[in-house]
Backbone bond lengths (Angstrom), bond angles and torsions (degrees), N, CA, C in turn:
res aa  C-N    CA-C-N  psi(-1)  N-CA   C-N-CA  omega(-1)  CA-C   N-CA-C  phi
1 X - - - 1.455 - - 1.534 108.02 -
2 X 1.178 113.38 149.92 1.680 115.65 -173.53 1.421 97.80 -135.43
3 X 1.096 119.04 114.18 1.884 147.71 154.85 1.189 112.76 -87.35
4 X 1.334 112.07 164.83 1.409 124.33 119.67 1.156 128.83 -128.79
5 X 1.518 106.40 153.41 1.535 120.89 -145.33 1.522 101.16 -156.59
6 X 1.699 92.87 159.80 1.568 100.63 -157.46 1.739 83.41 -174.94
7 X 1.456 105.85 137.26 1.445 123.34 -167.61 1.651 104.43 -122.64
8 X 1.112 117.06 106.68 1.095 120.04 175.44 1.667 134.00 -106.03
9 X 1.439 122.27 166.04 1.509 105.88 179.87 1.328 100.39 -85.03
10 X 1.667 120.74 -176.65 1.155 144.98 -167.10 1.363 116.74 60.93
11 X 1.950 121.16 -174.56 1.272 122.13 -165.92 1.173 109.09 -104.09
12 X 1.566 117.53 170.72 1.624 129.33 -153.56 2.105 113.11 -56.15
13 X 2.068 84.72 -35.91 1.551 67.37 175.02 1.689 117.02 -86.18
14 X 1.207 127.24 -38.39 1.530 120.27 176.12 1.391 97.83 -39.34
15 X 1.346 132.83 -89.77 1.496 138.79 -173.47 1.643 111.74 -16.08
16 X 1.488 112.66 -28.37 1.120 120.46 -178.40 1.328 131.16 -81.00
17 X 1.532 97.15 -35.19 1.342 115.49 165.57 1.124 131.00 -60.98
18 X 1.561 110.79 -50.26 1.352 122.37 165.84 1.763 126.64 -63.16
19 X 1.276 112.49 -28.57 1.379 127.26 145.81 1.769 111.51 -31.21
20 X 1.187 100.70 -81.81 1.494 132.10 -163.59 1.596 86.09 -36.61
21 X 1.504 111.39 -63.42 1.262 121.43 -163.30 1.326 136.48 -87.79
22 X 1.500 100.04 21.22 1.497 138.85 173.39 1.680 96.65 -95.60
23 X 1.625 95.85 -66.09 1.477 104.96 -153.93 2.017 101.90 -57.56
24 X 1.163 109.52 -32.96 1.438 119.53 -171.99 1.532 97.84 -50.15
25 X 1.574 126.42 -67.14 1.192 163.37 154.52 1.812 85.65 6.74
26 X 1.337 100.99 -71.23 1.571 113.72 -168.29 1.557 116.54 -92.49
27 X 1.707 104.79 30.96 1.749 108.57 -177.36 1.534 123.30 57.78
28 X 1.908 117.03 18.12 1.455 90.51 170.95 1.435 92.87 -116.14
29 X 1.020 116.86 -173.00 1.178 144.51 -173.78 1.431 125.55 -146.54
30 X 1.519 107.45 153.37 1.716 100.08 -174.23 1.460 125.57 -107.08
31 X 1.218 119.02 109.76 1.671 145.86 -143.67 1.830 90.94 -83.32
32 X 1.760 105.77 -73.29 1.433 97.99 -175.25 1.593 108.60 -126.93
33 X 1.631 109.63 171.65 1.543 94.01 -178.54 2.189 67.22 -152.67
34 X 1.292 75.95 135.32 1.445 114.40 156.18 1.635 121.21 -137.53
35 X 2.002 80.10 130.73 1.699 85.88 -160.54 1.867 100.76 -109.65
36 X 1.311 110.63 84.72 1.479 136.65 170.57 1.775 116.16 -14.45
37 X 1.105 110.10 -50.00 1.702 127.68 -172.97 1.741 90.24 -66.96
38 X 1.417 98.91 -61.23 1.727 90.76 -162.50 1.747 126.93 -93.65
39 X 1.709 102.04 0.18 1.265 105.31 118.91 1.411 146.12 -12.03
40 X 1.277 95.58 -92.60 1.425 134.88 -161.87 1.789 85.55 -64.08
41 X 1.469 114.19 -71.44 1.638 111.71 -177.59 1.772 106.08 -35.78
42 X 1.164 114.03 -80.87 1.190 128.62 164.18 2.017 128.60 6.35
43 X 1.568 63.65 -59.24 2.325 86.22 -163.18 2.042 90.83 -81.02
44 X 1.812 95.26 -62.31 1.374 110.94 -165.43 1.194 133.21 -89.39
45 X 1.775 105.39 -12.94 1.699 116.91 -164.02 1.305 107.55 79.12
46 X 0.946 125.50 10.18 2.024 108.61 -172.81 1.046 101.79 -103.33
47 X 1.594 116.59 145.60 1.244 121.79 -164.94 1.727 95.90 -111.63
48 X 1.159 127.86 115.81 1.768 141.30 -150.53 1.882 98.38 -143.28
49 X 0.861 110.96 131.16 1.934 128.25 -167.46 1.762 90.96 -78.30
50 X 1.270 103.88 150.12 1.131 125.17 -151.10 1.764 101.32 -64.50
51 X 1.189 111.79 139.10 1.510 113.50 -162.04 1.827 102.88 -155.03
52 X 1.427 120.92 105.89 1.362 125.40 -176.04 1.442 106.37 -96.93
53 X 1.381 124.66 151.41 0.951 108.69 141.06 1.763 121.83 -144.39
54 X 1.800 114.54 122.16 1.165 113.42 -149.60 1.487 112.05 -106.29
55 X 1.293 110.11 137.22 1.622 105.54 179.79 1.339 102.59 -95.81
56 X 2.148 100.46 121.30 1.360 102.96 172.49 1.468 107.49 -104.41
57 X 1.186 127.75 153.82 1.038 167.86 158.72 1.753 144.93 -37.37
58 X 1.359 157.34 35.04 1.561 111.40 -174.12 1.168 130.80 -120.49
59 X 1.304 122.41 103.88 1.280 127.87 -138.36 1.430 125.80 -48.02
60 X 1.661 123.95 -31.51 1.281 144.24 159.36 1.299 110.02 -46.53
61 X 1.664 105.42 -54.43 2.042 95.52 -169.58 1.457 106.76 -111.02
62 X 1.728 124.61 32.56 1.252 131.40 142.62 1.763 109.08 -93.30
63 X 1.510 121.13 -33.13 1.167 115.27 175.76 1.925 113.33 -64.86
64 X 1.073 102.54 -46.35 1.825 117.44 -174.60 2.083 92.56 -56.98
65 X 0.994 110.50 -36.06 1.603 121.65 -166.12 1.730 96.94 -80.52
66 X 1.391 104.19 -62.83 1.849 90.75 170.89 1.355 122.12 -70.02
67 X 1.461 133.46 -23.23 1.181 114.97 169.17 1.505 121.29 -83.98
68 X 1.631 114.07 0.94 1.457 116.01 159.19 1.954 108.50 -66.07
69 X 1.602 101.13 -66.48 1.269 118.15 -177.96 1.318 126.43 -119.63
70 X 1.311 123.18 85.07 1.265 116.49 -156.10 1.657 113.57 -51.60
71 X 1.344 105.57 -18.78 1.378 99.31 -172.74 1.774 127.65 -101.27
72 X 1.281 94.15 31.65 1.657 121.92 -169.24 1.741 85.29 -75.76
73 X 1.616 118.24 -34.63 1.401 92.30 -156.29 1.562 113.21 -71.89
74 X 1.123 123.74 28.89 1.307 126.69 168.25 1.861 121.89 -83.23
75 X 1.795 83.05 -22.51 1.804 94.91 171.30 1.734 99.97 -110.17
76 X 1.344 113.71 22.94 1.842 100.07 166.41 1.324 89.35 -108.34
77 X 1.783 112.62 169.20 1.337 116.33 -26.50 1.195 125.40 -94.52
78 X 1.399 122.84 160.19 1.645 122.77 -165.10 1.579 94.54 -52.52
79 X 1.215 116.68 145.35 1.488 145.24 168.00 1.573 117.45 -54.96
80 X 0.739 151.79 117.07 1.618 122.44 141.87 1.607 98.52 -132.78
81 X 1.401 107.28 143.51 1.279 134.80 134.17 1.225 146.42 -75.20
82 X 1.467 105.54 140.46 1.811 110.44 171.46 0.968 112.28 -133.02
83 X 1.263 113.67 137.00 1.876 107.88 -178.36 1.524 101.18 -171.31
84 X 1.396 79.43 139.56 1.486 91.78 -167.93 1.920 123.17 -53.35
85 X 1.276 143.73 136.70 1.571 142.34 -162.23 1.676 89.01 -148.48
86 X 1.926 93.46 149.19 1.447 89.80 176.93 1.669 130.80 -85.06
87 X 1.309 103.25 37.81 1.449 104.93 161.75 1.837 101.71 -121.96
88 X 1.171 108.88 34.96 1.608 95.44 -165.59 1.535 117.99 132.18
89 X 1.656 110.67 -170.31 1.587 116.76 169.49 1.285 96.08 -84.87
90 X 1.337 108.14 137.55 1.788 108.46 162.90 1.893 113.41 -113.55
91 X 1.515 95.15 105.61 1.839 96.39 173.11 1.340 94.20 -83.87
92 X 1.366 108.75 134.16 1.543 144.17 156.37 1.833 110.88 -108.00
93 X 1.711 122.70 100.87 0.863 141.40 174.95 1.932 112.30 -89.24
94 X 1.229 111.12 120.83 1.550 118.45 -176.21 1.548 106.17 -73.34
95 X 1.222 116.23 117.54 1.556 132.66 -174.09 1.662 104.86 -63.32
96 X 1.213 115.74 102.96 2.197 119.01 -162.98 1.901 87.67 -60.45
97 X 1.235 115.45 -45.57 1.799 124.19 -176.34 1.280 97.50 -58.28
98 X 1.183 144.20 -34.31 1.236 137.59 -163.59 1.495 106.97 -98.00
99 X 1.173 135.51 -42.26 1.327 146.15 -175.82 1.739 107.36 -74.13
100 X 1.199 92.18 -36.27 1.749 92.85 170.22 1.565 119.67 -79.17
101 X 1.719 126.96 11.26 1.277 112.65 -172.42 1.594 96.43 -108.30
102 X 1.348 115.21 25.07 1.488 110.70 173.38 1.676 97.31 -85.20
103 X 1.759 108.36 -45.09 1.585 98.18 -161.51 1.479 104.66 -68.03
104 X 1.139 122.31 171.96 1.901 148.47 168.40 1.772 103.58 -22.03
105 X 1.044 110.49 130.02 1.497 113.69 -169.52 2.138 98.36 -71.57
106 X 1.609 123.47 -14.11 1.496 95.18 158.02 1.103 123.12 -75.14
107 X 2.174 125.94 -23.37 1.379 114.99 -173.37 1.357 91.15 -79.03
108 X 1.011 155.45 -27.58 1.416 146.65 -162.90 1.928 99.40 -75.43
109 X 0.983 126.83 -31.45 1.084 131.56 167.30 1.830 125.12 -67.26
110 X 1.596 91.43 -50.73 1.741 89.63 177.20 1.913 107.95 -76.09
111 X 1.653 110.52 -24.04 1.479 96.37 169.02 1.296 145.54 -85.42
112 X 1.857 93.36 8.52 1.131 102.53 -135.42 1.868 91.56 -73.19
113 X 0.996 119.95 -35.05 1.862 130.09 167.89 1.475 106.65 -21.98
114 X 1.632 105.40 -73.01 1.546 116.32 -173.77 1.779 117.67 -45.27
115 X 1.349 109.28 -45.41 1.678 144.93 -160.81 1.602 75.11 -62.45
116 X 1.465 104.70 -89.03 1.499 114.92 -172.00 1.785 117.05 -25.92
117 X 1.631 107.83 -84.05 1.540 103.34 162.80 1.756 126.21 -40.26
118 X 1.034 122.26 -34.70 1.714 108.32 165.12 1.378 103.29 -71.25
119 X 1.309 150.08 -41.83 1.167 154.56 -172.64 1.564 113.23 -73.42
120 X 1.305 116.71 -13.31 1.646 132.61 171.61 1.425 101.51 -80.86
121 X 1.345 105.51 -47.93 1.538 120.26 -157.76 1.654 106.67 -77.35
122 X 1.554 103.68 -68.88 1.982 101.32 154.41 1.242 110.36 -10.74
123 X 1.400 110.97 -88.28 1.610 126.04 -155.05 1.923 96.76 -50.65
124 X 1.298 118.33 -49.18 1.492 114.52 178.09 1.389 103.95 -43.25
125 X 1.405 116.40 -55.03 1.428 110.30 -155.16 1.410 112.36 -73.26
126 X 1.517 115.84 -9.91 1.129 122.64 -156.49 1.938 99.03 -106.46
127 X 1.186 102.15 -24.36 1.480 120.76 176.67 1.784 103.46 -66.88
128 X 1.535 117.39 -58.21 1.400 113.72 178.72 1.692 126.31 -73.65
129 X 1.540 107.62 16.29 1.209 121.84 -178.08 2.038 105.64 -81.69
């Protein structure tokens, strides 16, 4: 699997914030958040350290991506994780270039533009963290 990732100090929600306010920075936004730990307590009883996982967003290069392939939205929205590691929060960001080499090597070709620029934009947001 290929991420990017970056381990930071403080707790899940600060880390989050500053996330949030990276990702804005670079036009995405956060669509869904599933929170894994309390889930899991919830469904199974298990008590599991705090673990998000948030669907980001950007509305421009998810629109350019469905009107390439309408059926890309099965790989929106980019992933990221936070969860707590013992040096810190660790965000794990889903690589858009990497997630796109499952479909047909022509859609991987006509997206490959969009993939790239969200994957410019990630790594920015993930750089000013």
């Amino acid at each position: 699997m290929t991420e990017l990732r970056k381990t930071l100090k403080g707790s899940i929600p600060e880390v989050r914030s500053r996330l949030e306010a990276a990702l804005k920075e670079e036009g995405f936004g956060i669509l869904t958040e599933i929170d894994v730990a309390a889930t899991l307590k919830a469904r199974l009883g298990l008590e599991k350290p705090p673990y998000l996982i948030l669907g980001a967003c950007n509305p421009h290069l998810a629109a350019q991506a469905l009107e390439a392939l309408p059926e890309i939205g099965l790989l929106l929205p980019c992933n990221v994780v936070l969860r707590e590691a013992e040096e810190g929060v660790e965000v794990l960001v889903q690589d858009p270039g990497e997630m796109f080499r499952v479909l047909p090597e022509a859609a991987q070709k006509t997206l490959a533009p969009v993939a790239e620029e969200a994957r410019t934009r990630l790594s920015r947001a993930l750089a000013r963290l």
